[in-house]
C-alpha positions as CSV (number, residue, x, y, z in Angstrom):
1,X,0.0,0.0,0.0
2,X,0.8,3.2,-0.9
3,X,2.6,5.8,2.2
4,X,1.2,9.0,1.7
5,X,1.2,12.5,4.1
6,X,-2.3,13.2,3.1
7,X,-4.1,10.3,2.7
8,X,-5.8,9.4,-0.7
9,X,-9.4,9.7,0.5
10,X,-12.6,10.2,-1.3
11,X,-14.2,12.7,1.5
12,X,-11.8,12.4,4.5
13,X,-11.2,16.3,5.8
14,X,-7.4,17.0,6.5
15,X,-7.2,13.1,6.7
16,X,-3.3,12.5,7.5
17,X,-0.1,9.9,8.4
18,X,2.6,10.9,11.3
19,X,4.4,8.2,9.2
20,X,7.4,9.1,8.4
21,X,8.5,12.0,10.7
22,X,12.5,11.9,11.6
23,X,13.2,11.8,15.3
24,X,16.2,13.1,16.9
25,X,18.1,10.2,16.7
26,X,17.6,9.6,13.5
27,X,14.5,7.2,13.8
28,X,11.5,7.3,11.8
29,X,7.7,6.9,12.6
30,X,6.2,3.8,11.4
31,X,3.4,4.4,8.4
32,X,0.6,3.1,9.1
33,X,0.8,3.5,12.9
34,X,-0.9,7.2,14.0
35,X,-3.3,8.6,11.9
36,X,-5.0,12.0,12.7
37,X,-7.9,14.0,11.0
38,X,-11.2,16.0,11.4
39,X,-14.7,14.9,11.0
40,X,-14.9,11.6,9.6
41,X,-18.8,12.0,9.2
42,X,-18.7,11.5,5.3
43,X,-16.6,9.1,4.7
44,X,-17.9,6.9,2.2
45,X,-18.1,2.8,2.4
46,X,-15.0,3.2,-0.3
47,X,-12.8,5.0,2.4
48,X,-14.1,2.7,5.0
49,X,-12.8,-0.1,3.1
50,X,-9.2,1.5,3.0
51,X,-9.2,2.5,6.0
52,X,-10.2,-1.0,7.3
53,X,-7.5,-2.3,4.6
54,X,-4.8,0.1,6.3
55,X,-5.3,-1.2,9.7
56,X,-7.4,1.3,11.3
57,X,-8.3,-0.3,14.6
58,X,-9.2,2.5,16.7
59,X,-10.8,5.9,16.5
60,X,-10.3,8.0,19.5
61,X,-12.4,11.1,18.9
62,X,-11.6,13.8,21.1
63,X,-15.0,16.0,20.7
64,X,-17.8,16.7,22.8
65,X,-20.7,14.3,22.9
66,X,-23.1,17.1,21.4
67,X,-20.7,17.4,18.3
68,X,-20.5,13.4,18.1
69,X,-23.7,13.4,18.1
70,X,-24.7,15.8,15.2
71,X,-22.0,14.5,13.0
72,X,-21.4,10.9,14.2
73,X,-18.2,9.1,12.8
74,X,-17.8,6.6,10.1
75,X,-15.5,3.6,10.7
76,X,-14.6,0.3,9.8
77,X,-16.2,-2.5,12.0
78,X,-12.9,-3.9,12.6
79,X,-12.5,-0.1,14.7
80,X,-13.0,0.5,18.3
81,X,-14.8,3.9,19.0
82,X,-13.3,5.9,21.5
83,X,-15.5,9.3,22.5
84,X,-12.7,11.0,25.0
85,X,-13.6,15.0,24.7
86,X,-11.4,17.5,25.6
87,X,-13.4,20.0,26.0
88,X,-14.9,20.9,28.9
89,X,-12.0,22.3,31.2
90,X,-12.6,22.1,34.9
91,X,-10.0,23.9,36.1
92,X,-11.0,27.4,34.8
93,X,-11.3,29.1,38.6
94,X,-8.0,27.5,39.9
95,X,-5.4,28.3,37.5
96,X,-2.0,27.3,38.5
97,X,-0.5,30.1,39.7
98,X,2.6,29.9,37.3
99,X,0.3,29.4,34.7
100,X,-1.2,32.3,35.2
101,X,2.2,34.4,35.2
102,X,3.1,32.4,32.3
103,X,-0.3,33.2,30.1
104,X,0.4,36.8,31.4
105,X,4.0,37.3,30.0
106,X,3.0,35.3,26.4
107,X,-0.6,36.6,25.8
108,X,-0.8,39.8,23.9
109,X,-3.3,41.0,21.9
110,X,-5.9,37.8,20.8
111,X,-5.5,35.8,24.1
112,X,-8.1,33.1,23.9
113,X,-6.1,31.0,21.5
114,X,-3.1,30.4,23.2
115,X,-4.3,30.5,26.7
116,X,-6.6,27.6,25.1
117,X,-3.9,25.7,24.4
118,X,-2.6,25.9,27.8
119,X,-5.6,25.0,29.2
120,X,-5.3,22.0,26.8
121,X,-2.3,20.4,28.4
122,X,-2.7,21.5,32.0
123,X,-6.7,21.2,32.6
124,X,-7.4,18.6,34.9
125,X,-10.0,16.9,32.8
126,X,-8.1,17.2,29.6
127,X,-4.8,15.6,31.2
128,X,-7.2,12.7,31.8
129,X,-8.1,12.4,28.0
130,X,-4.7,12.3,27.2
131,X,-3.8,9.9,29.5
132,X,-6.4,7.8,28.1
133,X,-4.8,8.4,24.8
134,X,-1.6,7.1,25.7
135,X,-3.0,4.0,27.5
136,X,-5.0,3.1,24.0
137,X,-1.2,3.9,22.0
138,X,0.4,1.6,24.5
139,X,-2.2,-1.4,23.9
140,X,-2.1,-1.1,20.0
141,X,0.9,-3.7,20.2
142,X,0.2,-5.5,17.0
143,X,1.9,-4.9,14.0
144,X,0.5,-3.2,11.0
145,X,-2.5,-1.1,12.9
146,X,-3.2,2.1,13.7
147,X,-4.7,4.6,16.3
148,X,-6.7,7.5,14.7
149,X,-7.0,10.9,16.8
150,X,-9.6,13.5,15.6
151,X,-11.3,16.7,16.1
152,X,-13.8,18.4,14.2
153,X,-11.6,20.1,11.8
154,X,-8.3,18.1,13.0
155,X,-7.0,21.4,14.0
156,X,-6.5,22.4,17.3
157,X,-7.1,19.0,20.0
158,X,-5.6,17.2,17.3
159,X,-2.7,19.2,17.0
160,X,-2.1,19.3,20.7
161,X,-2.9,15.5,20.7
162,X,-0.1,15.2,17.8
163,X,2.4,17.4,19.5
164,X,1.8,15.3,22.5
165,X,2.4,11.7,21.0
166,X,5.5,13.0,18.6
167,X,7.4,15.2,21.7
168,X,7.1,11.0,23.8
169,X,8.5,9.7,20.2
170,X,11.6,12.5,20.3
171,X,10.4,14.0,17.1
172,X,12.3,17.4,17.2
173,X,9.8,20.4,17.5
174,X,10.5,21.7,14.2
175,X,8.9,18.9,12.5
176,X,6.2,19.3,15.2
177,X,5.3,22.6,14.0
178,X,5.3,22.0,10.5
179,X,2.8,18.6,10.9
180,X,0.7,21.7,13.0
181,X,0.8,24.4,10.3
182,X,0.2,21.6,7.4
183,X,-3.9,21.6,8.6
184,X,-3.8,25.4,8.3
185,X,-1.9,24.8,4.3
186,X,-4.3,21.4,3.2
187,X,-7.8,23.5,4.0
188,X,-6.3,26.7,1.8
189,X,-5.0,24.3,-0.9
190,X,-8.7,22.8,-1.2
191,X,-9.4,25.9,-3.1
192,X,-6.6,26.1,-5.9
193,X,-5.6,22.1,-6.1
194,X,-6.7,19.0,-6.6
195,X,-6.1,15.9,-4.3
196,X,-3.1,14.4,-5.9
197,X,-1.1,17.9,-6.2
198,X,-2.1,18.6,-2.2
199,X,-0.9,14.9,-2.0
200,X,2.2,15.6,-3.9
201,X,3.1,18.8,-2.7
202,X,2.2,17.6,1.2
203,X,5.0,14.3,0.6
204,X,7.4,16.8,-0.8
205,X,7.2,19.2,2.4
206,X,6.2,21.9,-0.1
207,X,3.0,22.4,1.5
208,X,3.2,23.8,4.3
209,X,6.0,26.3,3.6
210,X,3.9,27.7,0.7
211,X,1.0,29.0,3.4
212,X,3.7,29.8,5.7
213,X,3.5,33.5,5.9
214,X,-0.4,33.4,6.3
215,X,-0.3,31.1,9.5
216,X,2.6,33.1,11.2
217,X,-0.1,33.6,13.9
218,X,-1.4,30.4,14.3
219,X,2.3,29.0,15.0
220,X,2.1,31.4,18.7
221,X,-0.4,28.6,19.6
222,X,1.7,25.5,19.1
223,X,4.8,27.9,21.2
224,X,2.6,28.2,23.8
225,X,1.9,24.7,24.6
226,X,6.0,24.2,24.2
227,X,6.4,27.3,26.6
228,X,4.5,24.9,29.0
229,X,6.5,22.3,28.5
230,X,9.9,24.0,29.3
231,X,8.4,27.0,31.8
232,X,6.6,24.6,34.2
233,X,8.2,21.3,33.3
234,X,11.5,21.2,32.3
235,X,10.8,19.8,28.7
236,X,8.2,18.3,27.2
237,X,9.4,14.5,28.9
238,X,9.1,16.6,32.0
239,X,5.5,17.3,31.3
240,X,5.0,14.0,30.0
241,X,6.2,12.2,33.1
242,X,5.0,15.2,35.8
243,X,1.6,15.9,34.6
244,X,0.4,12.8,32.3
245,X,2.4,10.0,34.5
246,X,4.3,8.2,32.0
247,X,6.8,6.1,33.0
248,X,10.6,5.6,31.8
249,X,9.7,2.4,30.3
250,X,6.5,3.4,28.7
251,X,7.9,6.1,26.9
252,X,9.9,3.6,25.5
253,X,7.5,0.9,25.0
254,X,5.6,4.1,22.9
255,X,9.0,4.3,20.9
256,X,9.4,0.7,19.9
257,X,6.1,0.4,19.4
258,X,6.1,3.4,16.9
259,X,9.4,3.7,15.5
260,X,11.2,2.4,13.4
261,X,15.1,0.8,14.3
């Protein structure tokens, strides 16, 4: 089968592989392995069949049960549904207090954004999805299938969810950025292309860096969240081991599970 950035779907929105993605020490994701995308409410039984052919064997959706509800997801039957949301946060009257002075000295003039992505990786309740998100990574030990993480427009929990899983796998934040910003280039490149240049152009890293000027702004989100990780934390491992309770051994379990040697 085919390894593509952007997956070759007939109505999957911003449906994409982490395959591929160079760690730090020179390691690669496994294809086939972590998927992520937005609503997959009209897929048709053709994309179900490829997905199901591609291994997809679970679909954690990470949106509120109102939003699941009015556009419910569309899997293979071989794929366990998992409705984790995100969203509410809980924690919104007891900010930590170096949060707070953090979120102070990065916020400027839009604040909601970033201080939402804060929120993302520090909320009580959304630690607990992503806890729950690492538990399902952990027990996808068989060769060959994948985890699929999504949103509504595979944006904003997804990226966070995919900054999350590629910071435990190493991935340098670079490429962790530009996997962010590539949602941001595939929705403006609906307009002017069709599939297989987007497909081409995504595989070829072009993407991305061609809508690069116009999402200058969005990138202050995904800075925050790293802000987080090295303010509060230490580094993202910090955060991962502090706040989300990984262990030494399954952050490497995660790596062999999804790299490659």
């Amino acid at each position: 089968m085919e390894h593509n950035r952007v997956l070759r779907l007939e109505h999957g929105i911003n449906f994409r592989e982490l395959g591929g993605y160079e760690n730090t020490a020179g390691q690669t994701i496994k294809w086939q392995k972590l998927l992520r995308c937005g609503g997959m409410s009209l897929l048709t039984n053709r994309d179900l069949t490829y997905l199901d052919n591609y291994g997809l064997r679970y679909d954690i959706d990470l949106r509120q049960a109102n939003e699941a509800e009015m556009s419910p997801d569309r899997y293979p039957k071989n794929t366990k549904y998992i409705n984790t949301s995100v969203y509410p946060f809980t924690d919104n009257r007891r900010f930590d207090r170096r949060l707070k002075r953090l979120i102070k000295r990065m916020v400027v003039d839009d604040s909601f954004n970033a201080q939402t992505y804060a929120q993302m990786i520090t909320d009580s309740h959304a630690v607990k999805v992503w806890q729950n998100l690492f538990a399902t990574l952990l027990a996808n030990d068989q060769p060959d299938q994948s985890v699929l993480f999504h949103c509504a427009a595979g944006k904003d929990r997804t990226g966070v969810a995919g900054a999350l899983i590629m910071t435990a796998l190493d991935v340098p934040r670079e490429t962790i950025m530009q996997d962010y910003l590539l949602t941001n280039a595939v929705f403006m490149a609906a307009d002017s292309m069709d599939t297989a240049t987007i497909i081409t152009k995504a595989n070829a890293g072009d993407l991305a860096s061609q809508f690069n000027v116009a999402m200058a702004v969005e990138a202050d989100n995904m800075k925050m969240v790293f802000r987080v990780f090295d303010d509060l934390y230490g580094n993202g491992i910090g955060y991962l081991r502090e706040v989300l309770g990984l262990s030494v051994a399954d952050i490497n379990n995660l790596r062999q599970l999804y790299l490659n040697d």
